[in-house]
C-alpha positions as semicolon CSV with decimal commas, in nm:
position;residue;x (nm);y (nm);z (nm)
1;X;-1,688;-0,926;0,265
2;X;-1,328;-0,881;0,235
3;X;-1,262;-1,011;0,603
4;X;-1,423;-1,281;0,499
5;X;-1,243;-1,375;0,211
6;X;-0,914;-1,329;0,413
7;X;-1,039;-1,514;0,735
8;X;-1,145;-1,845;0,489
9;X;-0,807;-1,821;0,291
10;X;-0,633;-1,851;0,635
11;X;-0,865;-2,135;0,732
12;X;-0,752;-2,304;0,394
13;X;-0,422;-2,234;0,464
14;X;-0,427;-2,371;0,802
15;X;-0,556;-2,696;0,707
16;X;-0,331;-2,768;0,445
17;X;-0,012;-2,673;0,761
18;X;-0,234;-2,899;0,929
19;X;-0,148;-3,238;0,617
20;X;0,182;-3,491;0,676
21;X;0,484;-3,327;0,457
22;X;0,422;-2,931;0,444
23;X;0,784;-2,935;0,577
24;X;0,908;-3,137;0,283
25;X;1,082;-2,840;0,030
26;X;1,209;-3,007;-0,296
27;X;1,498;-2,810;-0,478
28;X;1,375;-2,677;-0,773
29;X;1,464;-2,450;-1,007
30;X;1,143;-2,238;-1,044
31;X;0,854;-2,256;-0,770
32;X;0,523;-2,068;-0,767
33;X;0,262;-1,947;-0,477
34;X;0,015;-1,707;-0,305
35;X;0,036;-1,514;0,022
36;X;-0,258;-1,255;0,196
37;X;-0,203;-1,013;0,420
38;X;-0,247;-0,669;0,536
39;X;-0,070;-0,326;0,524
40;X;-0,017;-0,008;0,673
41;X;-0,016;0,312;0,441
42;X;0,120;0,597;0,598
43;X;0,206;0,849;0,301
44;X;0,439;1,177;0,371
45;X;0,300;1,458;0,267
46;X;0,493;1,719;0,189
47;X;0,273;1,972;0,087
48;X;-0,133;2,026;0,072
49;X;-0,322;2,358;-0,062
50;X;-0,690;2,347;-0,015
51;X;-0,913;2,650;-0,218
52;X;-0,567;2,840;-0,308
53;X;-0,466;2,804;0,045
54;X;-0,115;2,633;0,181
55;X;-0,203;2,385;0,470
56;X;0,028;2,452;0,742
57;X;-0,063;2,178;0,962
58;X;-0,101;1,868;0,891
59;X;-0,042;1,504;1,065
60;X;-0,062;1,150;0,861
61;X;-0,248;0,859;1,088
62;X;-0,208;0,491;0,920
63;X;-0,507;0,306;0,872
64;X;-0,493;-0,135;0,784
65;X;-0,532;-0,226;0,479
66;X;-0,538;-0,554;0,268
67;X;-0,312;-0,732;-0,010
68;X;-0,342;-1,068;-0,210
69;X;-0,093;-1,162;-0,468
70;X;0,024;-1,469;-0,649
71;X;0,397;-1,532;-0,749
72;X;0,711;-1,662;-0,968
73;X;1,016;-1,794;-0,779
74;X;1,352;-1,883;-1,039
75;X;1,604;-2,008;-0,833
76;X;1,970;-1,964;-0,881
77;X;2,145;-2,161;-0,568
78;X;2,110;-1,876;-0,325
79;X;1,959;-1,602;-0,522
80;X;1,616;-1,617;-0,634
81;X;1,404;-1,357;-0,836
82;X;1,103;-1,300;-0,765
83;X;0,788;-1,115;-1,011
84;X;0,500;-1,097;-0,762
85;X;0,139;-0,939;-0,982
86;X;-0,065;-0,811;-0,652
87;X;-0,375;-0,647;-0,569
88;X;-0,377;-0,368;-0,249
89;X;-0,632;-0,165;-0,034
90;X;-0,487;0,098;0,108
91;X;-0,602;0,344;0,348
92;X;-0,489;0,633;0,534
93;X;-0,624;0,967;0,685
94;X;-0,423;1,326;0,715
95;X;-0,618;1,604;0,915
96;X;-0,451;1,936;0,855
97;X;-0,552;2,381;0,936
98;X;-0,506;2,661;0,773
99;X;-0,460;2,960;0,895
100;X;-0,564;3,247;0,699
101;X;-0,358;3,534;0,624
102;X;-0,423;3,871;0,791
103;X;-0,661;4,143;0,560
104;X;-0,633;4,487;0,762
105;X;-0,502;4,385;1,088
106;X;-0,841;4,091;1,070
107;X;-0,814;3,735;0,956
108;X;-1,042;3,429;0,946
109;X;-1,048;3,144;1,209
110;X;-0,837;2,865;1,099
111;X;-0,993;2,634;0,905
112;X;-0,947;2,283;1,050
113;X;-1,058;1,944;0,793
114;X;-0,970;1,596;0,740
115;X;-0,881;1,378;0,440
116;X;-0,952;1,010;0,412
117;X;-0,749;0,856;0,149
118;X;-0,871;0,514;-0,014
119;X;-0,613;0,319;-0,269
120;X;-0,713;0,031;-0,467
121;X;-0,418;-0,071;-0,718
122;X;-0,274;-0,339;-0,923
123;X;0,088;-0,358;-0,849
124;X;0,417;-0,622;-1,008
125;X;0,704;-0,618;-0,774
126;X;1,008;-0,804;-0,927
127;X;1,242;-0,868;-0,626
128;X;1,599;-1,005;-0,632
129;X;1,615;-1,210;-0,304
130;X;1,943;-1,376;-0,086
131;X;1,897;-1,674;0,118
132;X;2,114;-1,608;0,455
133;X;1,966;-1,921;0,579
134;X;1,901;-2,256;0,373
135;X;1,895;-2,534;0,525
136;X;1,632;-2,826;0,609
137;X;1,298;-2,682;0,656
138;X;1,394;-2,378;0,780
139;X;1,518;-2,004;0,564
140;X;1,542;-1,652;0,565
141;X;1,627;-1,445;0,338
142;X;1,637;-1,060;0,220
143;X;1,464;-0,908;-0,080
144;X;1,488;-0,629;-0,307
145;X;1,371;-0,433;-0,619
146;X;1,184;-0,207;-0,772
147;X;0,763;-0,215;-0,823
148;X;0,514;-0,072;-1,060
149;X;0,180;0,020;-0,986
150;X;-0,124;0,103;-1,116
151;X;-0,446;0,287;-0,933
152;X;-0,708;0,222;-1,097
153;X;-0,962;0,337;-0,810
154;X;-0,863;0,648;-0,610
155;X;-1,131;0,782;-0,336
156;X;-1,105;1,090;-0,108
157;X;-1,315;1,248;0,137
158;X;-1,275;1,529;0,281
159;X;-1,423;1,709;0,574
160;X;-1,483;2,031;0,722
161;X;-1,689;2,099;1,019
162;X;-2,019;2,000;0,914
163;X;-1,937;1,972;0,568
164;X;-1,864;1,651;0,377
165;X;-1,680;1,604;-0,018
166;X;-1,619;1,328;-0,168
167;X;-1,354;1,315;-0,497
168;X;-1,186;1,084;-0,720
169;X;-0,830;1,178;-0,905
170;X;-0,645;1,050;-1,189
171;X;-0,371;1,259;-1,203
172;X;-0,087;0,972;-1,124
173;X;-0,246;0,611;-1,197
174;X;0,088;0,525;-1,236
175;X;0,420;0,479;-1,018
176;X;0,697;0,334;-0,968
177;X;0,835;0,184;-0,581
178;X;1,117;0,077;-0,433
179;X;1,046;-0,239;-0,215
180;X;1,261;-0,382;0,040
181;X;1,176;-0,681;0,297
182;X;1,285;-0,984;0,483
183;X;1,109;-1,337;0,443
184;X;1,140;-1,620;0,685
185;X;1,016;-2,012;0,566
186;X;0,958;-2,292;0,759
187;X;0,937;-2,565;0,498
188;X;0,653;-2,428;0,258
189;X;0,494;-2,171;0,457
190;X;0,639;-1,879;0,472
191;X;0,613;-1,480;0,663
192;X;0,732;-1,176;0,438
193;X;0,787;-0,834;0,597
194;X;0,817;-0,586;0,375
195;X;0,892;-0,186;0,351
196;X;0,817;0,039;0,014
197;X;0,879;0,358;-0,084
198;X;0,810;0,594;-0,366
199;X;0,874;0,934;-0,575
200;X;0,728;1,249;-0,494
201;X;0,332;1,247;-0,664
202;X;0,159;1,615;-0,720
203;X;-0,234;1,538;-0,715
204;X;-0,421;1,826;-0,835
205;X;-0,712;1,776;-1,096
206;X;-0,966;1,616;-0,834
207;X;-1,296;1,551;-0,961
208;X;-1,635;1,628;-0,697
209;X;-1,852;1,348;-0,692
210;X;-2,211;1,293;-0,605
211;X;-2,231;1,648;-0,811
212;X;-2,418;1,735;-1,145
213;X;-2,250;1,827;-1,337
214;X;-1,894;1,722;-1,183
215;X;-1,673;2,003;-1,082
216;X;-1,308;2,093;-1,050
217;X;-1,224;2,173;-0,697
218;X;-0,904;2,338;-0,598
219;X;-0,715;2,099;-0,434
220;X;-0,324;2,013;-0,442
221;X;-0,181;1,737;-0,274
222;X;0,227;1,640;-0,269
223;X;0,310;1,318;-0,141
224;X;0,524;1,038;-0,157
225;X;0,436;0,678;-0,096
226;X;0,504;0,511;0,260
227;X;0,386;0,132;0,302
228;X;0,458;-0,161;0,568
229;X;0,308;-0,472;0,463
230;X;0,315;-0,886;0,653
231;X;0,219;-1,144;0,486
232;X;0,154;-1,528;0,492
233;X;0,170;-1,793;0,217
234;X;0,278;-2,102;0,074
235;X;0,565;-2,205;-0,164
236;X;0,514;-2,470;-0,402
């Protein structure tokens, strides 16, 4: 359903490239608009313990995700700043082993598992942006500042061998970014590229689900946020 939703807004967008006068771009001193696009959450981990026990291996893949978000331009010649309320899907997916200490010369076989991580958040970036280009249709320009975001939907699962889990966490619905990018316009359309990062976040007090009653399991997880994101949208 999603694709779908992003695969019509493009359509949309398209046809209104597609009208006499998208390249027209009136000097204004505030402008508003929308953008879609897609990102790629690859989170560094610093640390994971898993039933009391430190992972020593572990390796982040990036998985695509999705963004919408509507935004406030204020113009000041070449600066502009920028508050940008967003919605994100992130995904990404860490497989890790333990290996067990050594009881009387003996230990376990390590214990190899997988995490899927699953982000849905409400985020406001406000970004001070330069224009190092401005002129006719055509601009680019860099961006910075610092974002807030909320998770308000946090789903792990987590795998070993045959064995499946599935938990939810609340321990940091909040956080704060800092976001970086480039942007490049061709009249109203325009492509943003951008790069986030955050503070460290200790996730510890994850919830079982699909269990009755719900239980505590003993999980630990120290990471700090790691986005790419490209998007496409119009200016008005």
């Amino acid at each position: 359903m999603r694709k779908g939703i992003f695969i019509g807004l493009f359509c949309l967008l398209c046809g209104v490239l597609s009208a006499q006068g998208f390249l027209r771009m009136e000097e204004k001193k505030f402008n508003f608009g929308a953008k879609v696009g897609f990102n790629a959450t690859l989170p560094v981990v610093n640390s994971l313990r898993v039933l009391d026990f430190e992972a020593n291996q572990f390796h982040t893949t990036y998985q695509v995700g999705y963004l919408a978000s509507l935004f406030f331009r204020f113009n000041i010649q070449r600066f502009y700043i920028q508050p940008s309320p967003s919605w994100h899907y992130g995904r990404s997916h860490l497989d890790f082993v333990i290996n067990f200490p050594e009881i009387e010369g003996e230990a376990d076989p390590p214990l190899k598992g997988d995490l899927q991580m699953r982000t849905q958040s409400l985020e406001l970036p406000v970004l001070l942006g330069y224009h190092l280009v401005k002129q006719g249709p055509y601009g680019l320009s860099l961006m910075v500042g610092p974002k807030v975001k909320y998770n308000y939907k946090l789903d792990y699962k987590m795998a070993f061998d045959d064995r499946q889990i599935r938990f939810a966490n609340d321990d940091t619905p909040f956080g704060v970014n800092i976001v970086t990018g480039m942007g490049v316009s061709i009249g109203r359309l325009f492509f943003d590229f951008v790069y986030e990062f955050g503070l460290n976040q200790t996730e510890a007090n994850f919830k079982q689900l699909n269990a009755s009653p719900e239980s505590s399991f003993e999980i630990q997880l120290n990471k700090r946020t790691n986005v790419m994101s490209m998007s496409i949208g119009m200016l008005f």
